[in-house]
PDB file of N, H, CA, C and O in Angstrom:
ATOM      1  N   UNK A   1      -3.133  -6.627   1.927  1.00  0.00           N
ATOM      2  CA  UNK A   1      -2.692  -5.401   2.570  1.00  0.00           C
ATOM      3  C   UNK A   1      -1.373  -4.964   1.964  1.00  0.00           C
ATOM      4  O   UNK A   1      -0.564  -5.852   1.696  1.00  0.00           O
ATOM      5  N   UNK A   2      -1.062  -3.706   1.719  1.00  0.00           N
ATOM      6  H   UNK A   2      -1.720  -2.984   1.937  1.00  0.00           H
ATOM      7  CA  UNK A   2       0.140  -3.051   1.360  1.00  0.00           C
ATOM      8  C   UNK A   2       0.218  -1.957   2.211  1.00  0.00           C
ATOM      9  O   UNK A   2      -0.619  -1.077   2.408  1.00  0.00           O
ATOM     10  N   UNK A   3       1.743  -2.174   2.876  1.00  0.00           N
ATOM     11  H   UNK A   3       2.423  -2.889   2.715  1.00  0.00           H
ATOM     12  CA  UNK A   3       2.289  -0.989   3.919  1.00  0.00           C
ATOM     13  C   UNK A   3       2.801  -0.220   3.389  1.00  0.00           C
ATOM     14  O   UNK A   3       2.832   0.969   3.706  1.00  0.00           O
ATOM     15  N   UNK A   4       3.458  -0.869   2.207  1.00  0.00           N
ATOM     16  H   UNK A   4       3.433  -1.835   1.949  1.00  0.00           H
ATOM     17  CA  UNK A   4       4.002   0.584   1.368  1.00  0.00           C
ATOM     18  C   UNK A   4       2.987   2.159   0.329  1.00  0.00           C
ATOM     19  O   UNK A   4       3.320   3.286  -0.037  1.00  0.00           O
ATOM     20  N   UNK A   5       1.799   1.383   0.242  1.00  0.00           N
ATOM     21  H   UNK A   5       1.528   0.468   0.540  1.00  0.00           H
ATOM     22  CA  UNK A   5       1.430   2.465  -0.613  1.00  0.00           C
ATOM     23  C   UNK A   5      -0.039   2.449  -0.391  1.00  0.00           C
ATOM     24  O   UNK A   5      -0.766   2.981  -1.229  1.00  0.00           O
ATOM     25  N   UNK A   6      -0.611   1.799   0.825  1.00  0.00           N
ATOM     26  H   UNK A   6      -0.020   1.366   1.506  1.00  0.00           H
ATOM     27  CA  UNK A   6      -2.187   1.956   0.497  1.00  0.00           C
ATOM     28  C   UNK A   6      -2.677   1.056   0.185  1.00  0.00           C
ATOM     29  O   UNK A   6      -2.023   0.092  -0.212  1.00  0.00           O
ATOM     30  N   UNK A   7      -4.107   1.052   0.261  1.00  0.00           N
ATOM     31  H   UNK A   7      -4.638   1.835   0.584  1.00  0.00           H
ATOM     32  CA  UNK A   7      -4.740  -0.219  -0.172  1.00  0.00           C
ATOM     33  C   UNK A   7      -4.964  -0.961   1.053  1.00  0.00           C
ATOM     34  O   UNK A   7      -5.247  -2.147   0.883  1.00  0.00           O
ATOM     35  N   UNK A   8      -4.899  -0.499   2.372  1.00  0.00           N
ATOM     36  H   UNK A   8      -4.670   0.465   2.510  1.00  0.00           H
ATOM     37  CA  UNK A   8      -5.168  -1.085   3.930  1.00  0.00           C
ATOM     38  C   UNK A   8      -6.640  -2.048   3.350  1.00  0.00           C
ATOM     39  O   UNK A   8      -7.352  -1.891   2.359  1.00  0.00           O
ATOM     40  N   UNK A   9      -6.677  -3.083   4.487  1.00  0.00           N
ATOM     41  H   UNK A   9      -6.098  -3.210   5.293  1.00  0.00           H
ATOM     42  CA  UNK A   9      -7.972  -3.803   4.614  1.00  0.00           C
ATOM     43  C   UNK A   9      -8.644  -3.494   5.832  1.00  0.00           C
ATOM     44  O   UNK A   9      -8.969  -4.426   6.567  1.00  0.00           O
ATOM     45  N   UNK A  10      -8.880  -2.397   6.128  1.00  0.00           N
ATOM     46  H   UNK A  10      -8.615  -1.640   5.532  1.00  0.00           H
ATOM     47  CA  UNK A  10      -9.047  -2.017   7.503  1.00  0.00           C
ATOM     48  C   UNK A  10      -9.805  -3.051   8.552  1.00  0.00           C
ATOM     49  O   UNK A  10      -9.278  -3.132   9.662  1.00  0.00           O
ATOM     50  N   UNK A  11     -10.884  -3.777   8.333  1.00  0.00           N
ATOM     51  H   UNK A  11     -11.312  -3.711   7.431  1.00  0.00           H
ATOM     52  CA  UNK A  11     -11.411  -4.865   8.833  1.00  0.00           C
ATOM     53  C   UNK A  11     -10.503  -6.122   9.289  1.00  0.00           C
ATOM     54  O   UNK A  11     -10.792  -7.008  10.093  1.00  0.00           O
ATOM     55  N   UNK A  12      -9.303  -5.936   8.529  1.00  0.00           N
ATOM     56  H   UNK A  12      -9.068  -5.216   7.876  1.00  0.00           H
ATOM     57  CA  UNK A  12      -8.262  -7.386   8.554  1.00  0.00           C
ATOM     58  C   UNK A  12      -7.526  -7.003  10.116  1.00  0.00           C
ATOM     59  O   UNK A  12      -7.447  -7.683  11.138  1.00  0.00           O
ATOM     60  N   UNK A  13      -6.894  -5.192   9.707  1.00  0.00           N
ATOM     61  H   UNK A  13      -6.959  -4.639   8.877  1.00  0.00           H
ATOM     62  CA  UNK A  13      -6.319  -4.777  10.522  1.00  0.00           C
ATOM     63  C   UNK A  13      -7.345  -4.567  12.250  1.00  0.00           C
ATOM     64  O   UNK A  13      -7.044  -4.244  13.399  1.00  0.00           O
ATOM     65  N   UNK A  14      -8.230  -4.850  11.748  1.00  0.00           N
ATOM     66  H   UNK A  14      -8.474  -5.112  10.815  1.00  0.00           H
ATOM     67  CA  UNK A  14      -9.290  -4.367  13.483  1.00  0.00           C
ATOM     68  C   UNK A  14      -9.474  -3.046  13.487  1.00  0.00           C
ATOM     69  O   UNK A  14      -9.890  -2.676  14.584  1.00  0.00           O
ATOM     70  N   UNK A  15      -9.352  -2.271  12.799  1.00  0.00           N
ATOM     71  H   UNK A  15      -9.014  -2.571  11.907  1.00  0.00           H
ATOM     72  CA  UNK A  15      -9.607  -0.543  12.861  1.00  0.00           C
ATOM     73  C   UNK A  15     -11.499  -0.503  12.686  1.00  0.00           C
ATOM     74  O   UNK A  15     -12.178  -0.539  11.660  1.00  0.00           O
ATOM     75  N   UNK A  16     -11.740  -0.453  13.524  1.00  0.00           N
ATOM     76  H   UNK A  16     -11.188  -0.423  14.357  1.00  0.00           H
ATOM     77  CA  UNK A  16     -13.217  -0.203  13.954  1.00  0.00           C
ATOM     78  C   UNK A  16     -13.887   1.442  12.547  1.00  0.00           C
ATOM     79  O   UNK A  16     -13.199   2.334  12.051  1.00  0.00           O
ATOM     80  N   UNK A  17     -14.519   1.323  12.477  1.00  0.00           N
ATOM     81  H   UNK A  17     -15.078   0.598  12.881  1.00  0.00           H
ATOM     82  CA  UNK A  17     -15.384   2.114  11.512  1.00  0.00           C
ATOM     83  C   UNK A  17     -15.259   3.555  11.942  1.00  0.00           C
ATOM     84  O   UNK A  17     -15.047   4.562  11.267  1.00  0.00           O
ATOM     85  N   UNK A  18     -15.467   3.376  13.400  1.00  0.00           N
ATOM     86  H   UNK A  18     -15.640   2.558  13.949  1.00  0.00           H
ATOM     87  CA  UNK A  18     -15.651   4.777  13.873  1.00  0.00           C
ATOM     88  C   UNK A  18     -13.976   5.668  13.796  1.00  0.00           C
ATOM     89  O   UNK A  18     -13.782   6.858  13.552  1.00  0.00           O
ATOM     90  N   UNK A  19     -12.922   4.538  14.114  1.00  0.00           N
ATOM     91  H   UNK A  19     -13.080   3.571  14.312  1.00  0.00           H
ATOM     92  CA  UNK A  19     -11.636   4.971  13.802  1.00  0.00           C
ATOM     93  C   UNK A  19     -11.194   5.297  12.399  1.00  0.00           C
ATOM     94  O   UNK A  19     -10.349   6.126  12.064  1.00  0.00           O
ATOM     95  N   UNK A  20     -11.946   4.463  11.603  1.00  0.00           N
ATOM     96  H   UNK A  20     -12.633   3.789  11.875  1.00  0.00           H
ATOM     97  CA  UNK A  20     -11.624   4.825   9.566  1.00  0.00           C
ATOM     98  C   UNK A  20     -12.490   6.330   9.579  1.00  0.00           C
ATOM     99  O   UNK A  20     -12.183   7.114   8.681  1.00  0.00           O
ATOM    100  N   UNK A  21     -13.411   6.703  10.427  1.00  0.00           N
ATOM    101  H   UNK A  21     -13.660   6.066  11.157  1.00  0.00           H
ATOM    102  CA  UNK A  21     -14.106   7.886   9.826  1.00  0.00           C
ATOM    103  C   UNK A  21     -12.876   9.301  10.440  1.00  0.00           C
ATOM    104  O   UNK A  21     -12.239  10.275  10.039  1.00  0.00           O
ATOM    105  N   UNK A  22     -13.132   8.625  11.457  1.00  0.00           N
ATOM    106  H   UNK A  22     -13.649   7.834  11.783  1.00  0.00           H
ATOM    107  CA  UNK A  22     -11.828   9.829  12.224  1.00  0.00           C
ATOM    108  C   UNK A  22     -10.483   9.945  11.610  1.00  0.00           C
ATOM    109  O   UNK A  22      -9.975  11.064  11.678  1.00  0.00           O
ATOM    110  N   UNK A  23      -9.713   8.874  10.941  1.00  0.00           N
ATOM    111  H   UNK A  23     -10.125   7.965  10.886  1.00  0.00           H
ATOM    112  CA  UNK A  23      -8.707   9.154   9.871  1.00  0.00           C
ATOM    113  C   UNK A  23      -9.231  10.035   8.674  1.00  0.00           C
ATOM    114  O   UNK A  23      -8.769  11.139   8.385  1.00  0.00           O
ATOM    115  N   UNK A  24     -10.038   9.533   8.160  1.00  0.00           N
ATOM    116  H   UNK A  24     -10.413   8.636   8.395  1.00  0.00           H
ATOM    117  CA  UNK A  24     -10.792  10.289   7.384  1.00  0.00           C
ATOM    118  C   UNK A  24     -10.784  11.656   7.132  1.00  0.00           C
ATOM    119  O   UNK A  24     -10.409  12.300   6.153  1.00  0.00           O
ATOM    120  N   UNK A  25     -11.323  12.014   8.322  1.00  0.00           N
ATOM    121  H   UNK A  25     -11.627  11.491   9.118  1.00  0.00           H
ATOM    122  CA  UNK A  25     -11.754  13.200   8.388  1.00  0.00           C
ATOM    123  C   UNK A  25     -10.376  14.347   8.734  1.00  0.00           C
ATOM    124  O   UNK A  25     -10.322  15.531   8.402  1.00  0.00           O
ATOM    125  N   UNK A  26      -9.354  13.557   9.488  1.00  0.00           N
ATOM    126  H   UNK A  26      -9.399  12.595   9.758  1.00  0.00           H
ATOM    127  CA  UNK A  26      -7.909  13.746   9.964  1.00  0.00           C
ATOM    128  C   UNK A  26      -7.529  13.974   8.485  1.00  0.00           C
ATOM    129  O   UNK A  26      -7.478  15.047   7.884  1.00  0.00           O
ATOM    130  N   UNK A  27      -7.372  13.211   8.205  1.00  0.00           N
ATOM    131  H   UNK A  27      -7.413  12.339   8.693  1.00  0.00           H
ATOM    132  CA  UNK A  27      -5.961  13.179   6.873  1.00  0.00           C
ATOM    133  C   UNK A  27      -6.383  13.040   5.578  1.00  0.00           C
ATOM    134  O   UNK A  27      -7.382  12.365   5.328  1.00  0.00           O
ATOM    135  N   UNK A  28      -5.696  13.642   4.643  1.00  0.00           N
ATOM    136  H   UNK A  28      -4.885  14.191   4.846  1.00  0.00           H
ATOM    137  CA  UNK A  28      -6.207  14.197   2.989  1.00  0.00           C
ATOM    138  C   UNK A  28      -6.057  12.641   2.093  1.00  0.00           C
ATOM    139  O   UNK A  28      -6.499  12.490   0.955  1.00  0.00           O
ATOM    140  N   UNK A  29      -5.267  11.461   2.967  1.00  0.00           N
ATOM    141  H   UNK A  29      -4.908  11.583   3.892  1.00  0.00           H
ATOM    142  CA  UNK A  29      -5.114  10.418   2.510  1.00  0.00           C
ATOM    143  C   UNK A  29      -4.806   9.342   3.504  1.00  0.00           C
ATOM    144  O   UNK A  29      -3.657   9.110   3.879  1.00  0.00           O
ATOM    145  N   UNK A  30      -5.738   8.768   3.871  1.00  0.00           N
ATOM    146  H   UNK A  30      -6.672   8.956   3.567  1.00  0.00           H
ATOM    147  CA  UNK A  30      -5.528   8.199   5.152  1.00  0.00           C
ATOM    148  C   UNK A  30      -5.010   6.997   4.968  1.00  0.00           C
ATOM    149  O   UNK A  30      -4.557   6.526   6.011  1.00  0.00           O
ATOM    150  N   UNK A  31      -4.897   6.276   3.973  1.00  0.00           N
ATOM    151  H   UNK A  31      -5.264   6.658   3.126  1.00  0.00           H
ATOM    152  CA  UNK A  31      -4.790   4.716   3.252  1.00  0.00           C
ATOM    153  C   UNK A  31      -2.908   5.272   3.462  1.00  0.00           C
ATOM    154  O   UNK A  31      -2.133   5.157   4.412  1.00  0.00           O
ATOM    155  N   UNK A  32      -2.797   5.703   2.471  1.00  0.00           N
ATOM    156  H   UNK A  32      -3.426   5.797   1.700  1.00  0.00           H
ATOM    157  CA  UNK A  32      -1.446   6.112   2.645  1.00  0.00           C
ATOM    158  C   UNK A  32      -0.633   6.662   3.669  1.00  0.00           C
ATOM    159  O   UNK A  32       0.572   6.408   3.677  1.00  0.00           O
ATOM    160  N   UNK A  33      -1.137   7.369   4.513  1.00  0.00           N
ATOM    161  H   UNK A  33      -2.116   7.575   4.506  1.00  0.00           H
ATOM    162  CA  UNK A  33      -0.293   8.158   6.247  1.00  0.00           C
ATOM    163  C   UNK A  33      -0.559   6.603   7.081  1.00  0.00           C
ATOM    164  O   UNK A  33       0.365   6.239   7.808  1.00  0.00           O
ATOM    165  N   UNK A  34      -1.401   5.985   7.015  1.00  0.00           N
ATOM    166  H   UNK A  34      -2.152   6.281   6.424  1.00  0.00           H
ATOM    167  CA  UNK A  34      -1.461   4.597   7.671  1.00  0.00           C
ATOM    168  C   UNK A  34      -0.396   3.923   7.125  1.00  0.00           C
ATOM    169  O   UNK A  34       0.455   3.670   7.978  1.00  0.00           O
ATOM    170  N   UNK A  35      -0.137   3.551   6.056  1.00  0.00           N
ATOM    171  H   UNK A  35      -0.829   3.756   5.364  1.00  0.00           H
ATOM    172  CA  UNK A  35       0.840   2.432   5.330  1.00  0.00           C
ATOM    173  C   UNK A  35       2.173   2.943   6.022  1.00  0.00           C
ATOM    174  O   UNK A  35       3.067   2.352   6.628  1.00  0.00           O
ATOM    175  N   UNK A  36       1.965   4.223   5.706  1.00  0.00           N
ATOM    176  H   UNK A  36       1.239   4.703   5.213  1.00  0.00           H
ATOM    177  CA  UNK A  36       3.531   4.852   5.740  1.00  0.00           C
ATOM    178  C   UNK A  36       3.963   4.508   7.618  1.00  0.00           C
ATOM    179  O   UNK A  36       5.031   4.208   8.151  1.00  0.00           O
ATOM    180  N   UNK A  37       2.865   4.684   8.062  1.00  0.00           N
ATOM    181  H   UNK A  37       1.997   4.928   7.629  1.00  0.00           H
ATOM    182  CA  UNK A  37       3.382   4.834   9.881  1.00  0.00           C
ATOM    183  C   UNK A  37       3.542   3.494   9.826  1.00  0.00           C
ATOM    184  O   UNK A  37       4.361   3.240  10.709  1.00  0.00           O
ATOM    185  N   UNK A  38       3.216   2.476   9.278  1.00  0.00           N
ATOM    186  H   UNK A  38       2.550   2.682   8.561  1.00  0.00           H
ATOM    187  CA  UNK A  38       3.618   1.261   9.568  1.00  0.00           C
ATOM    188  C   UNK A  38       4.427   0.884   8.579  1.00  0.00           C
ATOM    189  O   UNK A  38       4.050  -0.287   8.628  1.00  0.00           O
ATOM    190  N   UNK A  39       4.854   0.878   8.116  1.00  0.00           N
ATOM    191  H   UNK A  39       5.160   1.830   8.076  1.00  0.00           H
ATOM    192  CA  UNK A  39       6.053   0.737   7.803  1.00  0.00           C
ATOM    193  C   UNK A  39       7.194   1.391   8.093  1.00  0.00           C
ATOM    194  O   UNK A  39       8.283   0.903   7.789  1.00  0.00           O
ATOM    195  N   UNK A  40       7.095   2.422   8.637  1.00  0.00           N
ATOM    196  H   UNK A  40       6.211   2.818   8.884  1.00  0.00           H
ATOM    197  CA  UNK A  40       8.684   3.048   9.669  1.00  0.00           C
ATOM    198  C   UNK A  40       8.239   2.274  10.766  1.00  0.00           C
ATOM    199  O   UNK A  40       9.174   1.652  11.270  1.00  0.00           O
ATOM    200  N   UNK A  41       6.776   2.022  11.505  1.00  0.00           N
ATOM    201  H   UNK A  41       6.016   2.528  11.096  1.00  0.00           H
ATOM    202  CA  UNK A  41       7.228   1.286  12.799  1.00  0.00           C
ATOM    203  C   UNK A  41       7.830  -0.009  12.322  1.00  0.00           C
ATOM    204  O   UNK A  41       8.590  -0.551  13.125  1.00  0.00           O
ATOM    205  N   UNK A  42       7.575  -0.789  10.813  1.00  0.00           N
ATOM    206  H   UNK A  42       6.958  -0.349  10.160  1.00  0.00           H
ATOM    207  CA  UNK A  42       8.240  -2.142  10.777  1.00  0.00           C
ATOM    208  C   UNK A  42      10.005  -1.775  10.671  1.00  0.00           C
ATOM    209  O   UNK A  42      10.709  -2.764  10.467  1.00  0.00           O
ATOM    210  N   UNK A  43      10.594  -0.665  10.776  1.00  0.00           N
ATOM    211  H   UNK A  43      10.022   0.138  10.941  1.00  0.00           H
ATOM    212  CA  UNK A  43      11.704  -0.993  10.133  1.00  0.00           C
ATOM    213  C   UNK A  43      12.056  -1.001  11.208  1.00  0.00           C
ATOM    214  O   UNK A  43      13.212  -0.687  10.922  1.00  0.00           O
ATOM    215  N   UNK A  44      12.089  -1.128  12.717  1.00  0.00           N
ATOM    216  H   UNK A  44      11.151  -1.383  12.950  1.00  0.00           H
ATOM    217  CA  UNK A  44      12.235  -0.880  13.719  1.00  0.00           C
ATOM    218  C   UNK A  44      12.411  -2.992  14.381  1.00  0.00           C
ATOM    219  O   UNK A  44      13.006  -3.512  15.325  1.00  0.00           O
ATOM    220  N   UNK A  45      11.675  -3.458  13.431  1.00  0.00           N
ATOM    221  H   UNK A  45      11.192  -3.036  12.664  1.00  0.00           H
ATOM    222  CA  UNK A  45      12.058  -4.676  13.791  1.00  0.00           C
ATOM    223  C   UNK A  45      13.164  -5.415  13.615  1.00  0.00           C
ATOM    224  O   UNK A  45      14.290  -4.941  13.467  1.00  0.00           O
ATOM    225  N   UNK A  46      12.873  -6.630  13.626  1.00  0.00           N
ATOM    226  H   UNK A  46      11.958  -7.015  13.747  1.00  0.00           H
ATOM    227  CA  UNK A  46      14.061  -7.603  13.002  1.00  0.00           C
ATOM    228  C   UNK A  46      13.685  -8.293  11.929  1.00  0.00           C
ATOM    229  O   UNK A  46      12.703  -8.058  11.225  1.00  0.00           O
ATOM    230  N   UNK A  47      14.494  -9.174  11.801  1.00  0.00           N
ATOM    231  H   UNK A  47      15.292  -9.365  12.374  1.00  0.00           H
ATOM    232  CA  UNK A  47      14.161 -10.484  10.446  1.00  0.00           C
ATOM    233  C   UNK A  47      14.537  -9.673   9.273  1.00  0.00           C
ATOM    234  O   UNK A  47      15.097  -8.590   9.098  1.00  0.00           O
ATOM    235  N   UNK A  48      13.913 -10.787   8.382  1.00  0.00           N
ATOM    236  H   UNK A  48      13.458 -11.666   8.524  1.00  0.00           H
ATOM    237  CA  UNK A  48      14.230 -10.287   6.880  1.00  0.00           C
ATOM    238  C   UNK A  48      13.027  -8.640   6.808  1.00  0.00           C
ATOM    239  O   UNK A  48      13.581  -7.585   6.499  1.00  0.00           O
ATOM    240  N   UNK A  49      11.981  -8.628   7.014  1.00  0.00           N
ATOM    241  H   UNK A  49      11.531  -9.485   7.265  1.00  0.00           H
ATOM    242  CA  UNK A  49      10.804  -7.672   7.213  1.00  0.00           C
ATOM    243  C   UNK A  49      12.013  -6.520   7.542  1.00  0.00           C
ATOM    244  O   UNK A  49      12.616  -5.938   6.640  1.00  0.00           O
ATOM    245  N   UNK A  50      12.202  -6.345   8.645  1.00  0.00           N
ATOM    246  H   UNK A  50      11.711  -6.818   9.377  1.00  0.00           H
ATOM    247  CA  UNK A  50      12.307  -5.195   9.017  1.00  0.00           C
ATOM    248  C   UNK A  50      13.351  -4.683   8.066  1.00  0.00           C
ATOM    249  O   UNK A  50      13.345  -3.561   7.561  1.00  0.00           O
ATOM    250  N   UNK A  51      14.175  -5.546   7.891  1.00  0.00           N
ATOM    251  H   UNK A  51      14.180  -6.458   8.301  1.00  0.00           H
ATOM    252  CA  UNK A  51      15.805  -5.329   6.398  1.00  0.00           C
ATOM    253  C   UNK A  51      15.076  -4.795   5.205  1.00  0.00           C
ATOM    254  O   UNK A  51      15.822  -4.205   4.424  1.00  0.00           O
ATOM    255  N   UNK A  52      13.872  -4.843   4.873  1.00  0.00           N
ATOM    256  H   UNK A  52      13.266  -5.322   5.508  1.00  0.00           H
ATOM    257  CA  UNK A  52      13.314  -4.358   3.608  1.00  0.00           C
ATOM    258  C   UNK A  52      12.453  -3.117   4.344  1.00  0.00           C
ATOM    259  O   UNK A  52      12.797  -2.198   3.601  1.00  0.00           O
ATOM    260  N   UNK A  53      11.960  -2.780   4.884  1.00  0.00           N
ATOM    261  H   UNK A  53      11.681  -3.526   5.488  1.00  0.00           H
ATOM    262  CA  UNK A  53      11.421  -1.630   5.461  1.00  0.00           C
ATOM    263  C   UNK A  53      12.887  -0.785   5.545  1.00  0.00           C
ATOM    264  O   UNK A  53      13.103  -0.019   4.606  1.00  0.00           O
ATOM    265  N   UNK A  54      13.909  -0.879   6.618  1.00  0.00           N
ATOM    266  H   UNK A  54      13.733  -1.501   7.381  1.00  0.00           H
ATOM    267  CA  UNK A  54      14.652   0.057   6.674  1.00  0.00           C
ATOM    268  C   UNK A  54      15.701   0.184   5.168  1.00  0.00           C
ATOM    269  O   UNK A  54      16.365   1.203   4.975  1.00  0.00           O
ATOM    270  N   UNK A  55      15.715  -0.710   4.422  1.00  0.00           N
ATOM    271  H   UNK A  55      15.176  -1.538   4.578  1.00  0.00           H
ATOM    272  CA  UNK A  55      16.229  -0.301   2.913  1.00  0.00           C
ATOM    273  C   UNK A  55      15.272   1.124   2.411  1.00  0.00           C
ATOM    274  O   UNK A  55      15.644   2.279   2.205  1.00  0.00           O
ATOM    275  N   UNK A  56      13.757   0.424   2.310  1.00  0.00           N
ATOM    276  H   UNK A  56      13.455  -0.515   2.478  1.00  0.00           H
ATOM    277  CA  UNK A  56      13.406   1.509   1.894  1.00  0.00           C
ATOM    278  C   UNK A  56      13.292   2.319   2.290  1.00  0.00           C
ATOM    279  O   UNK A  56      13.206   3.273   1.516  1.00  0.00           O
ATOM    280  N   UNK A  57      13.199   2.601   3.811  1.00  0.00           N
ATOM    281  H   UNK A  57      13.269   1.826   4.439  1.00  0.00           H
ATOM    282  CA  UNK A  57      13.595   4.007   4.325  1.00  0.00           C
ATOM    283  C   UNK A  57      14.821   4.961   4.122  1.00  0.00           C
ATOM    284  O   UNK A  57      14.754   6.190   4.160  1.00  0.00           O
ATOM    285  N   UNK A  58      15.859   4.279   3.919  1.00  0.00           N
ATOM    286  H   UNK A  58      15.913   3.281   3.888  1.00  0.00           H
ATOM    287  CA  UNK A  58      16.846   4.375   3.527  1.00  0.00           C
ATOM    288  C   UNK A  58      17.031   5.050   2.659  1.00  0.00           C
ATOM    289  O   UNK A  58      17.603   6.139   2.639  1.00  0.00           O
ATOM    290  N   UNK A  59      16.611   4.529   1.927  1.00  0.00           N
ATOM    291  H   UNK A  59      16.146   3.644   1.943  1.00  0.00           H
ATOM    292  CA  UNK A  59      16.658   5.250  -0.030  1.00  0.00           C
ATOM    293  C   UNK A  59      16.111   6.182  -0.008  1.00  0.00           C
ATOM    294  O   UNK A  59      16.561   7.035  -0.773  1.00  0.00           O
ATOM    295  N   UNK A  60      14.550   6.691   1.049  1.00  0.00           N
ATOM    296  H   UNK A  60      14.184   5.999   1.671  1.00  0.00           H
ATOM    297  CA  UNK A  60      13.301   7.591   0.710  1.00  0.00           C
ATOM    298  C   UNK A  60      14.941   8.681   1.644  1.00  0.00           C
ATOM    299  O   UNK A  60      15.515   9.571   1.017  1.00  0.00           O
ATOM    300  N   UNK A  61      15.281   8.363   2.856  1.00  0.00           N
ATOM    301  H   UNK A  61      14.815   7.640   3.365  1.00  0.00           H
ATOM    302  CA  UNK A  61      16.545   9.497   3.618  1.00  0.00           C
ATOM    303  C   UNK A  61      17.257   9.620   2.390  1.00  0.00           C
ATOM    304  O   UNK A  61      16.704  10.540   1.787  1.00  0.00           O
ATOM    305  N   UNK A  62      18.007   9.262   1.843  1.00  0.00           N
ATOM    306  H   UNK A  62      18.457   8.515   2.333  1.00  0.00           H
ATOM    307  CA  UNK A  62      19.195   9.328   0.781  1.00  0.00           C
ATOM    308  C   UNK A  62      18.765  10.477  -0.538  1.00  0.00           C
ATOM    309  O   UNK A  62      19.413  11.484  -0.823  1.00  0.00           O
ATOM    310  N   UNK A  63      17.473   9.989  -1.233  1.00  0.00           N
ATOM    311  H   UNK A  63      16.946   9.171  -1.001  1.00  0.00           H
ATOM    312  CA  UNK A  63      17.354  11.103  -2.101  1.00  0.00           C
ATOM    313  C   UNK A  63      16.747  11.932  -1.153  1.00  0.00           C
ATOM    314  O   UNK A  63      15.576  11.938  -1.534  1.00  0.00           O
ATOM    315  N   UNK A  64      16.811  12.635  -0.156  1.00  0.00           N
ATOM    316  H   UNK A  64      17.762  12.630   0.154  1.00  0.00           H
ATOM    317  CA  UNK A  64      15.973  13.605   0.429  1.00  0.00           C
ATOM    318  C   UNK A  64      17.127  14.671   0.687  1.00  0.00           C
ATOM    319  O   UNK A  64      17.126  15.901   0.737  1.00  0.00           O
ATOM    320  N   UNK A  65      18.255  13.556   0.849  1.00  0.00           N
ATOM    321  H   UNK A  65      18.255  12.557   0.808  1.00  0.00           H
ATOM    322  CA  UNK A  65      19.521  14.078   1.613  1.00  0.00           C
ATOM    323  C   UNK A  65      20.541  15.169   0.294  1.00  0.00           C
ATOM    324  O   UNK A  65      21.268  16.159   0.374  1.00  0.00           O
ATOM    325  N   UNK A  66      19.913  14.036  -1.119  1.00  0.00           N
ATOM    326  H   UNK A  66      19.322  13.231  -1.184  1.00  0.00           H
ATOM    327  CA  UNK A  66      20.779  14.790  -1.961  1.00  0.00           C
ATOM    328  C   UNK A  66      20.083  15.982  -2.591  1.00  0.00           C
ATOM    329  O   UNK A  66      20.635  16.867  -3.245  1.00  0.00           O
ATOM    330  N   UNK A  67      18.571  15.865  -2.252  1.00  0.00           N
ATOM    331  H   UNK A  67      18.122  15.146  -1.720  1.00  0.00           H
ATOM    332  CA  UNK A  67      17.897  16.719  -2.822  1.00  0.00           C
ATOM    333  C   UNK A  67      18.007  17.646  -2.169  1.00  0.00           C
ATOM    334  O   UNK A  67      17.437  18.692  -2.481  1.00  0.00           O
TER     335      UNK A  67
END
């Protein structure tokens, strides 16, 4: 599994079939709007995990900020 960019195992995660069709059909890239929501909900944690989620959130705010 990768939270950062896609590539979900949806079966690993428990997302039932009928829920992968309804992303699907929702979103132009569903592998990716999935990764991405979980990984802002991880930066919300603790440990080392959540310190590398909110870095990279970080960086994605920072060039957004200068752009």
């Amino acid at each position: 599994m990768n939270n950062d960019f896609g590539g979900l195992h949806y079966d690993r995660l428990g997302i039932s079939p009928t829920v992968r069709n309804l992303l699907q059909l929702t979103f132009l890239g569903p592998d990716w709007t999935l990764s991405n929501s979980r990984a802002m909900v991880k930066a919300f944690s603790g440990g080392l995990e959540g310190a590398v989620h909110r870095e990279f959130w970080m960086r994605v705010a920072s060039r957004w900020a200068v752009i």
